[in-house]
N, C-alpha and C positions, 0 to 999 in steps of 0.2 A: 751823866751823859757820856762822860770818856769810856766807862764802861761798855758801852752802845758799840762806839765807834769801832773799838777793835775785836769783835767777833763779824762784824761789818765785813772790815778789812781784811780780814784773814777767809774770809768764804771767797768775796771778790777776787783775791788774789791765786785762791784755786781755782775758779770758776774759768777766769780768764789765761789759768795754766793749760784746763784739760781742752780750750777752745785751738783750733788751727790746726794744720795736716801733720797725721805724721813725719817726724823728720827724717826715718827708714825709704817715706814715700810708700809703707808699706806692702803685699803684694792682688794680685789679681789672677783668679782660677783661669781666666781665658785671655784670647788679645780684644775680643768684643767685650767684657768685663771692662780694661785698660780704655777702651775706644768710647765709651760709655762716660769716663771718670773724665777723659781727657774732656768730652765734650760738656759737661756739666761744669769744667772748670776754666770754659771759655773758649777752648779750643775749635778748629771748624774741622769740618768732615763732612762735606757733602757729598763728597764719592767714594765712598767706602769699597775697600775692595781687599778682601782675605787672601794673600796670594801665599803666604807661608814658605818665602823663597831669604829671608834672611839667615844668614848662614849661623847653627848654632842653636836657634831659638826654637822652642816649643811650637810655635806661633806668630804669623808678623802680618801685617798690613797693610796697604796703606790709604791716605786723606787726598786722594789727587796725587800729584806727581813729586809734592815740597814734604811731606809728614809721612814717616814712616814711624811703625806701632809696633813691639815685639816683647813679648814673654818668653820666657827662661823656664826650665826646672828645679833651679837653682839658684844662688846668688854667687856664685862661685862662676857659672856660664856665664852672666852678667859679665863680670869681672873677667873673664877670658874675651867677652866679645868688645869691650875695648880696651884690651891692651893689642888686641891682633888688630882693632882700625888703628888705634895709634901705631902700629910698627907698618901700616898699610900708605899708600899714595893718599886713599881717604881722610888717613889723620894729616895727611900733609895741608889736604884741602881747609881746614879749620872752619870747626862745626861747634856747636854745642849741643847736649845730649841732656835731656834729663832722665834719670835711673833711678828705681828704687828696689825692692828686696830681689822681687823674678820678672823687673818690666825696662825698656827704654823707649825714651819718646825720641824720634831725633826729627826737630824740626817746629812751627808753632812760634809760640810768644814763651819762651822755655824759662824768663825771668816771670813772669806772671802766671804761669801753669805751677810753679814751683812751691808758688803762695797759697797757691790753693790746696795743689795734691802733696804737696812736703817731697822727699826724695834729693839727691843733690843733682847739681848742673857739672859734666863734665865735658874741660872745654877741651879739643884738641887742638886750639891755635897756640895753646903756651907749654901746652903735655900737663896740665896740672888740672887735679876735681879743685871744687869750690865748696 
């Protein structure tokens, strides 16, 4: 029977590794790809609208007037578009963001979006990711 047990144990313990989002948050060819992901992973977006006015980004959006959606070419862009809010009035406002390889969400239920689509949450009320 113990023999059973741990070939059991050892698939289960993969199974339940390769399960959950990536932790990159991985990326998305478009902001409608990203607008897609977001709403599948709970997020609302009844008023969709492509305005492609975020500074920086390949692409951006947004969900009504609270949720803005933006793709990168890069992960490197990424990483430029918030360290320029944090040195902005913007990062004074303290926000949280969630970001993964070429996307930012800002806006949503960004601890519960996080669970779903993996990616980290960065806050700019402390200047620190999570």
């Amino acid at each position: 029977m113990r023999k059973t047990i741990v070939p059991i144990v050892a698939i289960a313990a993969l199974v339940l590794a390769g399960c959950g989002p990536d932790p990159s948050g991985g990326s998305y060819n478009d902001v409608e790809a990203l607008r897609d992901a977001f709403v599948k992973a709970g997020g609302e977006c009844e008023e969709w609208k492509q305005t492609d006015k975020v500074l920086g980004a390949a692409q951006s959006g947004e969900c009504g007037t609270n949720t803005v959606l933006s793709t990168y070419l890069t992960h490197d862009a990424v990483q430029d578009r918030i360290a320029s809010t944090k040195d902005s009035i913007f990062g004074a406002m303290g926000d949280d963001w969630l970001t993964g390889e070429n996307w930012i969400i800002n806006g949503g239920n960004i601890d519960e979006l996080q669970k779903k689509m993996g990616g980290q949450i960065v806050s700019f009320e402390d200047g620190e990711e999570d």
